[in-house]
VEXDREN-2710 file (C-alpha; in Angstrom, 1 decimal):
% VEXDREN-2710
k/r/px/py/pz
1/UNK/11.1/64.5/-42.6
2/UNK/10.7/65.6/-39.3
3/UNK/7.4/65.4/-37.4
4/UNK/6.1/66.6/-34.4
5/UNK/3.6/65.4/-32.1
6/UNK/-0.1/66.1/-33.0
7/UNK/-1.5/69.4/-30.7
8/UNK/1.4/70.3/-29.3
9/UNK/3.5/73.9/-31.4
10/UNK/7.4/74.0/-31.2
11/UNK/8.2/77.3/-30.7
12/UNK/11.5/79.1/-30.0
13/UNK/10.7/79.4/-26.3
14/UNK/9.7/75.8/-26.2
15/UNK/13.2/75.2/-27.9
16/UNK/14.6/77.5/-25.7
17/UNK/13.7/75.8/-22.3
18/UNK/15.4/72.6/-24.0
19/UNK/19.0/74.1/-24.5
20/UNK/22.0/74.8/-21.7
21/UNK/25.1/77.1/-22.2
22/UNK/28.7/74.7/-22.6
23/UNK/31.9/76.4/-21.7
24/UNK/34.7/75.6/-24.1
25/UNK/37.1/73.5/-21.9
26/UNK/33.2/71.1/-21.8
27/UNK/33.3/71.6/-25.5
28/UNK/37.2/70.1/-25.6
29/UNK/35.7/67.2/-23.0
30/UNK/33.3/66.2/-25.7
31/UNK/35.3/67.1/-28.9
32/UNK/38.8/66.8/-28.1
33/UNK/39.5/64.7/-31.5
34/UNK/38.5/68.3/-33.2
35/UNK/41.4/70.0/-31.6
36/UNK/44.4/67.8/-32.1
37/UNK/44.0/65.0/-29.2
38/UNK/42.2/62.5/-31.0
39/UNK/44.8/59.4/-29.9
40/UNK/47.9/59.7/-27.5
41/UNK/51.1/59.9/-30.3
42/UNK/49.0/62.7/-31.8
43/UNK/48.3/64.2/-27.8
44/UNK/51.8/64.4/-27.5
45/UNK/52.7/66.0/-30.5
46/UNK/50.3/69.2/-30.1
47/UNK/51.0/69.4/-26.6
48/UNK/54.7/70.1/-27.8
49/UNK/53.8/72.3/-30.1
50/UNK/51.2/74.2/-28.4
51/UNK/54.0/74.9/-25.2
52/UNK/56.6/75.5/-28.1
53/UNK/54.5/78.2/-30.0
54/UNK/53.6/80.0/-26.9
55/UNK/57.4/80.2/-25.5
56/UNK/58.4/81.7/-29.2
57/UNK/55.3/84.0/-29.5
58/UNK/56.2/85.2/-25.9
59/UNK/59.9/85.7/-26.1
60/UNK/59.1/87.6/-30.1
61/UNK/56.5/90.0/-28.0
62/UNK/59.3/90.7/-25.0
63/UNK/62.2/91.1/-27.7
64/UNK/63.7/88.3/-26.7
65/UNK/66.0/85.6/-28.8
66/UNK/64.3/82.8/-27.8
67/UNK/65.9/79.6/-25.6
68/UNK/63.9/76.3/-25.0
69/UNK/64.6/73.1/-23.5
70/UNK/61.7/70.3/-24.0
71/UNK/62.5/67.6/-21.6
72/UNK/59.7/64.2/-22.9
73/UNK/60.1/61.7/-19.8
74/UNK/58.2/58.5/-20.7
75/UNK/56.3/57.4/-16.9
76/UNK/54.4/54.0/-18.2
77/UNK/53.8/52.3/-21.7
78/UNK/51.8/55.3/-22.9
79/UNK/52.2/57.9/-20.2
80/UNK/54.3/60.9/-20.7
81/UNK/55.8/64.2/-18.4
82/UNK/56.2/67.0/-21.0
83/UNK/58.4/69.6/-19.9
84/UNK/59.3/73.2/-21.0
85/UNK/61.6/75.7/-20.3
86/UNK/62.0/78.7/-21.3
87/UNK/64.0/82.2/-21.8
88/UNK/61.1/84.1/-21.8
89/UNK/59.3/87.1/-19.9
90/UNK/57.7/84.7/-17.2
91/UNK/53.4/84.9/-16.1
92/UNK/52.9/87.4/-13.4
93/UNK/51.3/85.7/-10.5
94/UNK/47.8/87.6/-10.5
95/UNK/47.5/86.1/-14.3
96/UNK/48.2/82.4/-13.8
97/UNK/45.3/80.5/-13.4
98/UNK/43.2/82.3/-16.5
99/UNK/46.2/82.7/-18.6
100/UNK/47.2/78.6/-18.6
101/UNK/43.7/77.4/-17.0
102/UNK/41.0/78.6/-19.1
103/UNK/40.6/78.0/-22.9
104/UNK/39.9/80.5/-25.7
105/UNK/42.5/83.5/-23.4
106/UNK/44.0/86.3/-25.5
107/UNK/46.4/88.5/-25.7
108/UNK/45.5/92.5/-26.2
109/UNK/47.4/93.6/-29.2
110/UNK/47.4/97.4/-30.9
111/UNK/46.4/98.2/-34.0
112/UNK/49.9/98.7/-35.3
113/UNK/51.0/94.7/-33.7
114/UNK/47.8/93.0/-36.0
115/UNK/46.0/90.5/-34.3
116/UNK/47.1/88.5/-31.7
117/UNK/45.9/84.7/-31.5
118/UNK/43.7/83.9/-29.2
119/UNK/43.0/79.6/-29.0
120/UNK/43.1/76.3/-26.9
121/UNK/46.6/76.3/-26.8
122/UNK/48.6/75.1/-23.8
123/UNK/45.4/74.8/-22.1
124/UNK/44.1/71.7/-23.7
125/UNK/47.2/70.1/-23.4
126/UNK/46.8/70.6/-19.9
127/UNK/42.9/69.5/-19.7
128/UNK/43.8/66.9/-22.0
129/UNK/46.1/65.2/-19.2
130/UNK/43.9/65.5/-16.6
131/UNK/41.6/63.9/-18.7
132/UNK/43.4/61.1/-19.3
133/UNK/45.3/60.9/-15.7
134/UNK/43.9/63.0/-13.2
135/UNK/46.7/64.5/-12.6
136/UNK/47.3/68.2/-12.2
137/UNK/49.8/70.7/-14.6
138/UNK/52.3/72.3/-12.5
139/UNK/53.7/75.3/-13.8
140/UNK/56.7/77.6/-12.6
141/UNK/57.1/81.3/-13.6
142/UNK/59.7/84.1/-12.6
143/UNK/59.3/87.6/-14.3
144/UNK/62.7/88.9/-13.5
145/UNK/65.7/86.5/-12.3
146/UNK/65.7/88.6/-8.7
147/UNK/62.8/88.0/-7.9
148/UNK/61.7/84.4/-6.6
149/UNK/59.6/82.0/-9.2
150/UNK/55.8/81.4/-8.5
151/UNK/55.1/77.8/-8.6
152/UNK/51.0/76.3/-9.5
153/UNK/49.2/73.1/-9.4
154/UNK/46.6/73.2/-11.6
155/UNK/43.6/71.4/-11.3
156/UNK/40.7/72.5/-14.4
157/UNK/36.9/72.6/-13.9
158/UNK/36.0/71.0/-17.2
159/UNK/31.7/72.7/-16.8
160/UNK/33.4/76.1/-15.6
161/UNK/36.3/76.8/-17.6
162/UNK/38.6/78.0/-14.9
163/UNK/41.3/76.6/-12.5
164/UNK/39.9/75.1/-9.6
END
C-alpha cells in the first residue's frame, strides 16, 4: 500500500515537477542489457549483426547484390575492432553524424515500399564501445567510386543523443 505524508496532496503537477525527459542513447546507458549488450560475447554478436543487416537492407534499397567483408581483430583478452565493408550506396556526408550517431533514425519509405525499420541499430553498437572503451567509431563512406571517401570519428553524447 502506498502512503503519503499527512497534509501534503500529490497532484500531477507536483508529480510533474519530479520527472526529467531521457534521450534514447541515456535510455541504452541505463538499459543496454534490454537491447542485446548485456555481456561482451553477446556485444559482439549484435554489433555484427546490426552492421550486417544495415549493409544488406542498404544494398536491397540501391538495387544492389550485396558484397561484405567482416574483418573481427581481437586488441586484448576481451577487446575487439569490428570491421565492415561494404558494396553498398555509401552515407552522403551532410547525413553522417544523425544517420550512425543518434539512436531510433529512420528511413522514409512510400506507401508502395511498406515500412521501413527504424531502431538502435549500428548505433548502439557504437555507444556500446564507447561505453566500454572510450574510444570513438570511425566510419568511412564514398557515394560514387569518383568521388573521394568521407572519413568520421565519432564521439556520442550519451544525455543528447547526437554526435559530439
Amino acid at each position: 500500500m502506498l502512503r503519503r505524508k499527512p497534509g501534503r496532496a500529490v497532484t500531477a503537477e507536483t508529480l510533474a515537477t519530479q520527472q526529467r525527459d531521457i534521450s534514447v542513447s541515456e535510455f541504452f546507458a541505463k538499459n543496454r542489457h534490454l537491447l542485446g549488450f548485456d555481456n561482451k560475447r553477446k556485444a559482439l554478436l549484435t554489433t555484427v549483426k546490426e552492421a550486417v543487416d544495415n549493409s544488406l537492407d542498404a544494398c536491397e534499397e540501391a538495387g544492389i547484390l550485396p558484397e561484405l567483408w567482416i574483418t573481427i581483430d581481437q586488441l586484448a583478452e576481451e577487446r575487439f575492432r569490428v570491421t565492415v565493408r561494404d558494396n553498398g550506396p555509401g552515407i552522403v556526408k551532410a547525413r553522417f553524424r544523425t544517420s550512425l550517431a543518434s539512436c531510433c533514425t529512420a528511413r522514409s519509405s512510400t506507401p508502395e515500399d511498406g515500412p521501413r525499420q527504424q531502431g538502435i541499430g549500428i548505433s548502439a553498437a557504437g555507444m556500446y564501445g564507447l561505453l566500454t572503451t572510450g574510444k570513438s567509431v570511425h566510419i568511412t563512406s564514398r557515394t560514387n567510386p569518383k568521388k573521394e571517401a568521407h572519413h568520421f570519428q565519432i564521439q556520442m553524447d550519451t544525455a543528447k543523443n547526437r554526435a559530439m
